[in-house]
C-alpha positions in Angstrom: 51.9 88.9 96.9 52.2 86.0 99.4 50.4 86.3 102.8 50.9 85.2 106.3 50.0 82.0 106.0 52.0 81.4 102.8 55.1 83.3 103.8 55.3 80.8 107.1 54.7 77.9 104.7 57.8 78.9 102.7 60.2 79.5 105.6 59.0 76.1 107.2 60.0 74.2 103.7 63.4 76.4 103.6 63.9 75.6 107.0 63.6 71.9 106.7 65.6 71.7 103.7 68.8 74.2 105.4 68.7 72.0 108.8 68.4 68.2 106.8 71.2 66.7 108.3 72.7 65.2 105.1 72.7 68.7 103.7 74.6 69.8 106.8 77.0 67.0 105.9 77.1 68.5 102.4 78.3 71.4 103.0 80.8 70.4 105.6 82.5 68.6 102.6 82.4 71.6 100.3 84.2 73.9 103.3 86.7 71.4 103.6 87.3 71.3 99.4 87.5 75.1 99.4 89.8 75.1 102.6 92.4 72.9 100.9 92.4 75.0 97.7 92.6 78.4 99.7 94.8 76.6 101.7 97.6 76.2 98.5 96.9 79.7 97.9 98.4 80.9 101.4 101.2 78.3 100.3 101.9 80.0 97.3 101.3 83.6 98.9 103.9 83.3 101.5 106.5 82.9 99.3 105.0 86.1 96.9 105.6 88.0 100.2 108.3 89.8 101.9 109.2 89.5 105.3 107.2 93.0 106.2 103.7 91.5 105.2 102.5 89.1 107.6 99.4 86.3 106.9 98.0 83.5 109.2 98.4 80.4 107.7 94.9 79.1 109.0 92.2 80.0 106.7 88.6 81.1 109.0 85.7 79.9 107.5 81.7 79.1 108.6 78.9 78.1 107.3 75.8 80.1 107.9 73.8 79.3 111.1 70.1 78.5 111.2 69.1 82.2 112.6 71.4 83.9 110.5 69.7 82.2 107.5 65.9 82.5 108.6 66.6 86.9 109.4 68.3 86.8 105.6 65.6 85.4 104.2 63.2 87.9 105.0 65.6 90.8 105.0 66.9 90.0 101.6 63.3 89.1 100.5 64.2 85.7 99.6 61.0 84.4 101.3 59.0 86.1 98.3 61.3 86.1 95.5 62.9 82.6 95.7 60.8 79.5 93.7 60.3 77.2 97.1 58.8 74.0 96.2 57.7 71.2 98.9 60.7 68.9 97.6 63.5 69.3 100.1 65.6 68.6 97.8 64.9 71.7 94.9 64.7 73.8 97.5 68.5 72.6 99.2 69.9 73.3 95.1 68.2 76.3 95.1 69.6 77.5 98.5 73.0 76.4 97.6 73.1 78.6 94.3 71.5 81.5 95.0 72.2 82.1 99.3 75.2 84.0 98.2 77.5 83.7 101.6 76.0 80.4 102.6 79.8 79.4 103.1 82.0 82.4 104.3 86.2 82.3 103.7 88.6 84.3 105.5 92.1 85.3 104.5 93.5 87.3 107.5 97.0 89.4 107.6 98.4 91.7 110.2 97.9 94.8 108.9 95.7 97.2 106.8 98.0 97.9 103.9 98.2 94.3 102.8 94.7 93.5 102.2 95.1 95.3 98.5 98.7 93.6 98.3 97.4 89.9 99.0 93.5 91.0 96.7 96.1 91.3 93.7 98.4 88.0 94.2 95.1 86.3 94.3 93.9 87.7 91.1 96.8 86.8 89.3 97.0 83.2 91.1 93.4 83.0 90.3 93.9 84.6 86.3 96.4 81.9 85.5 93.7 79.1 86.1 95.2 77.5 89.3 92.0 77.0 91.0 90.0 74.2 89.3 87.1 73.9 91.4 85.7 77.0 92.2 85.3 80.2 90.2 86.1 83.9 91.9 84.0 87.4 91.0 86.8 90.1 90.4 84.2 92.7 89.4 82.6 93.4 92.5 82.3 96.8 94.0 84.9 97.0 96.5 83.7 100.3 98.6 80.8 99.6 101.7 77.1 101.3 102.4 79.8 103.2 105.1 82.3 104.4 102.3 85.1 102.1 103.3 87.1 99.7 101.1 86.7 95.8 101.8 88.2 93.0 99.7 85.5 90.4 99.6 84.7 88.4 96.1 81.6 85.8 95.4 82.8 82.4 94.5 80.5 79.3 93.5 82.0 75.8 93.3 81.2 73.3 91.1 78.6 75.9 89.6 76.6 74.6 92.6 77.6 76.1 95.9 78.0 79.7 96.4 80.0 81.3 99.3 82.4 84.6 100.0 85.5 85.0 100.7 87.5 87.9 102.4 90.7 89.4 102.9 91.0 91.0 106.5 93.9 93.0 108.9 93.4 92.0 112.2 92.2 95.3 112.8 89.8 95.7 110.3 88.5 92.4 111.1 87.4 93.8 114.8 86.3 96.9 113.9 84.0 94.9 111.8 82.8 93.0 114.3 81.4 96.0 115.9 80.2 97.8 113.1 78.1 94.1 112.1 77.0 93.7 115.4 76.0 97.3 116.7 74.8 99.0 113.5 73.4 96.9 111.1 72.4 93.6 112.7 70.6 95.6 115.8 67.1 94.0 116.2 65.8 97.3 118.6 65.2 100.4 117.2 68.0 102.6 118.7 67.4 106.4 118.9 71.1 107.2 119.4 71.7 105.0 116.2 73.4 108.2 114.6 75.6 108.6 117.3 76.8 105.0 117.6 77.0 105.1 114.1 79.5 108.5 114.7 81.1 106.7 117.4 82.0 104.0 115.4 83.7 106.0 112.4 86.0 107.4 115.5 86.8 104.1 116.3 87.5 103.0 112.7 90.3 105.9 112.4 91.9 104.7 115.8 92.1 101.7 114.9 93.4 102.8 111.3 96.3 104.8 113.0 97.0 102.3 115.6 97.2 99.9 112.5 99.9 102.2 110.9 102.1 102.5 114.6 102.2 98.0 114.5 103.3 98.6 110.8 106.1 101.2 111.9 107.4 99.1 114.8 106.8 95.5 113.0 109.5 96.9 110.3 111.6 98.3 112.9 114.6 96.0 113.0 114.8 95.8 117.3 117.8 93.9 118.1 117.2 91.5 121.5 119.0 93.7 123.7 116.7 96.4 122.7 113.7 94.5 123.3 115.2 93.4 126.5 115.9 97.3 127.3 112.1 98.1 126.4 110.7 95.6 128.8 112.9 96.2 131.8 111.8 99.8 131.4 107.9 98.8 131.2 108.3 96.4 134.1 110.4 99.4 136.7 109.4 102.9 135.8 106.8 102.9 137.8 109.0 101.9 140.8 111.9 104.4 139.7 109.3 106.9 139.3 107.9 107.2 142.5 111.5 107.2 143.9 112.9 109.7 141.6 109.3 112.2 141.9 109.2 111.7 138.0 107.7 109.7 135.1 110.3 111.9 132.6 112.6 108.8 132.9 113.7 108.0 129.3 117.4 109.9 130.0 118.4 108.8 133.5 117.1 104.9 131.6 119.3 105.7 128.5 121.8 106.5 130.7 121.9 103.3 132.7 121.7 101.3 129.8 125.3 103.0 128.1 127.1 102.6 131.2 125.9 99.3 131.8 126.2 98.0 128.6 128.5 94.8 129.3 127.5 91.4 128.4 127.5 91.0 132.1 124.7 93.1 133.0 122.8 92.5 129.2 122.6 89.6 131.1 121.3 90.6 134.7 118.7 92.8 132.9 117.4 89.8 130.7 117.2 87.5 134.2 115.4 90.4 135.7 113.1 90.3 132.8 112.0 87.1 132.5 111.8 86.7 136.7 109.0 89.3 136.3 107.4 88.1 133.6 106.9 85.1 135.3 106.3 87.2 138.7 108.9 85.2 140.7 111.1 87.3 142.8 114.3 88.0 141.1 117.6 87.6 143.7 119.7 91.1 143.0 123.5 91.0 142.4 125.7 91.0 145.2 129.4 92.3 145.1 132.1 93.5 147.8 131.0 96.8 146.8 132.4 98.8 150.3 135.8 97.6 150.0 137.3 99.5 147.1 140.5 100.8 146.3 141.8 104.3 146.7 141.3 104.9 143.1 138.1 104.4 143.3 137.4 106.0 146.9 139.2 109.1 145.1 136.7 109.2 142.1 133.7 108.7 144.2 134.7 111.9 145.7 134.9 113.8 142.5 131.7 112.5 141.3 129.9 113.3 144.1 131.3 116.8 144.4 130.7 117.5 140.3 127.4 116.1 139.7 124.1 117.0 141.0 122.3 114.3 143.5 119.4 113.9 142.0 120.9 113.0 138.6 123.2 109.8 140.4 120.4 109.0 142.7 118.5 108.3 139.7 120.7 106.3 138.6 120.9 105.0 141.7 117.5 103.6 142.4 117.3 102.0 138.0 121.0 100.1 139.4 119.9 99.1 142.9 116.7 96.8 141.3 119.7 94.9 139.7 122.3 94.9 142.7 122.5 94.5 146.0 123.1 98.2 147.4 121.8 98.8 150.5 122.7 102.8 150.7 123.4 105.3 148.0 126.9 105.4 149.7 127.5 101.6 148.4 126.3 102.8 145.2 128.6 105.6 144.2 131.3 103.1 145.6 130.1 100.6 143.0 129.6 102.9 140.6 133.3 104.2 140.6 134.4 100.9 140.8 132.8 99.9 137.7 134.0 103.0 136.0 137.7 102.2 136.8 137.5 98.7 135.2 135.3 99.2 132.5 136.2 102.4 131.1 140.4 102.1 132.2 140.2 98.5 130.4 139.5 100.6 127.2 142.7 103.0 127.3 145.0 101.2 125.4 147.9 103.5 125.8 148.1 102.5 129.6 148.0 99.2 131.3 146.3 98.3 134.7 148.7 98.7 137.2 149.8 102.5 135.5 146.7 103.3 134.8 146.5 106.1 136.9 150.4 106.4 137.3 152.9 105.7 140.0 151.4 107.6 143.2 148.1 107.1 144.5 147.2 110.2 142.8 144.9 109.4 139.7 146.1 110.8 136.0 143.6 113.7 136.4 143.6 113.8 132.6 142.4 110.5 132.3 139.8 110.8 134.9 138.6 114.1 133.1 137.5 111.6 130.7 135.7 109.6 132.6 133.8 112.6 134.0 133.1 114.1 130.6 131.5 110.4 129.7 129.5 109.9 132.4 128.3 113.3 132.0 127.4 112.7 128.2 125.4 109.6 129.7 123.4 110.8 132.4 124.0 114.9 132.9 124.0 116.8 135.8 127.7 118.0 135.9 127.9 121.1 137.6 129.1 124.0 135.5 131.5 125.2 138.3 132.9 121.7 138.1 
């Protein structure tokens, strides 16, 4: 048994001999030496993996601080066990063999699922001798004091300098953090420890399932225009909502984007877009919108007599952030107007100037159509229509 006096006599020689400066120096050379070699891993791992499992290319790594070092010592009972001497230098060897994460490597991915994935590529990269410098423990228990798995293996290099390395998700990483930090590295005593410890294990199944949602929309092939879709939505609905007395906006949105679905306005809802995201003021779309034809003056009628208001006024407030439409008036004029050319341009059995026949009477049969579409996009045709 050592006492006072001679466990402060050991942690002043260990103390000297982990802050020598040309140890320091030291070991900055071995974290570099491991770095490059983990370094060709990642190399080599990218092209083992598929497009769906995603790795930083920068390896995070540390060597252990002065504090962390002197509450180890004493936690792990190194002070006691350990053979200090008073030669700085027996006692540097000795730390550098036997301080198991004196040096700490991180291999981090996106997500949860890939930690086991990228644990077995390094086994077999490791297996078939391509790591000459260090050598990696494959028999470690994987499973935590909190029942979770982590991939973490003890390496030495050169037989002389120990250190750890891990495989992390993102968020696995942070909930680690926080687990490190609040549980097991608190210097107070905590009477609520069991509920913080409670709290915690919540916060490590949110962060599991959020985990498995990133996985669900990483693989989700999104075409731009989708994307684009997504973020005009997040940066109006509140707008449209307070207008249309709603936040139940995903039809009247769906609806906008099928009608509007020209390269034109793709393009008016991607300048929109990135105006906001760069919160400059974005100049709306201006047309000769009260001058249409009798075609169209004819259909506005019809639309406005078939469908409820509420459904074309919400459509009316998502169109007028785009264009310039100073009344709902303008916009069912617009509105029909669009419908003539875009929709008329698809008939193929009719050209533009018969189109809706000889007279100034529209082809009712063709404007049935119309009505039946714009119905199918947005609803709110009345059924004694």
């Amino acid at each position: 048994m050592c006492n006072t006096n001679e466990l402060k006599e050991r942690e002043t020689y260990l103390l000297e001999a982990f802050n020598d400066s040309d140890f320091a120096d030291e070991l900055k050379q071995v974290r570099i030496s491991i770095e490059e070699d983990l370094k060709m891993f990642v190399t080599h791992l990218k092209k083992r993996l598929s497009e769906e499992h995603k790795i930083y290319e920068n390896i995070e790594s540390r060597i252990k601080s002065k504090d962390s070092f002197k509450e180890k010592l004493y936690r792990k009972d190194y002070i006691k066990t350990w053979n200090v001497t008073k030669d700085i230098k027996e006692n540097q060897q000795m730390i550098s063999k036997c301080l198991p994460d004196l040096l700490g490597f991180r291999i981090n991915c996106f997500f949860w699922q890939d930690e086991e994935i990228i644990y077995n590529i390094l086994k077999e990269y490791y297996d078939q001798k391509n790591f000459t410098n260090f050598t990696l423990n494959f028999s470690e228990n994987k499973i935590q004091k909190n029942g979770h798995t982590i991939y973490k293996l003890s390496g030495i290099f050169k037989e002389k300098y120990c250190f750890e390395l891990q495989i992390k998700a993102i968020m696995h990483n942070i909930w680690g953090e926080v687990e490190h930090k609040t549980i097991y590295k608190n210097k107070n005593y905590d009477a609520d420890i069991s509920n913080k410890i409670a709290i915690t294990e919540e916060v490590f199944n949110i962060l599991q399932a959020s985990d498995k949602q990133l996985v669900t929309l990483f693989k989700k092939k999104n075409s731009e225009k989708h994307l684009i879709y997504a973020l005009f939505y997040e940066k109006t609905k509140e707008i449209v909502a307070q207008k249309c007395g709603t936040d139940i906006l995903a039809a009247h949105y769906n609806g906008y984007f099928q009608i509007f679905s020209d390269s034109d306005n793709i393009q008016y809802i991607k300048k929109y877009v990135a105006f906001s995201l760069l919160e400059t003021d974005f100049s709306k779309i201006e047309g000769n919108w009260n001058n249409p034809d009798q075609k169209a003056v004819q259909l506005k009628v019809l639309i406005t007599t078939e469908f409820l208001d509420y459904n074309l006024k919400c459509l009316f407030y998502i169109c007028e952030l785009i264009y310039d439409l100073s009344t709902f008036e303008t916009f069912m004029l617009f509105l029909s107007k669009y419908l003539l050319e875009k929709y008329g341009a698809q008939d193929e059995s009719r050209d533009e100037t018969d189109a809706f026949g000889d007279s100034d009477e529209p082809d009712m049969d063709y404007i049935e159509n119309i009505l039946t579409m714009l119905d199918d996009k947005i609803g709110g045709r009345k059924k004694n229509g």
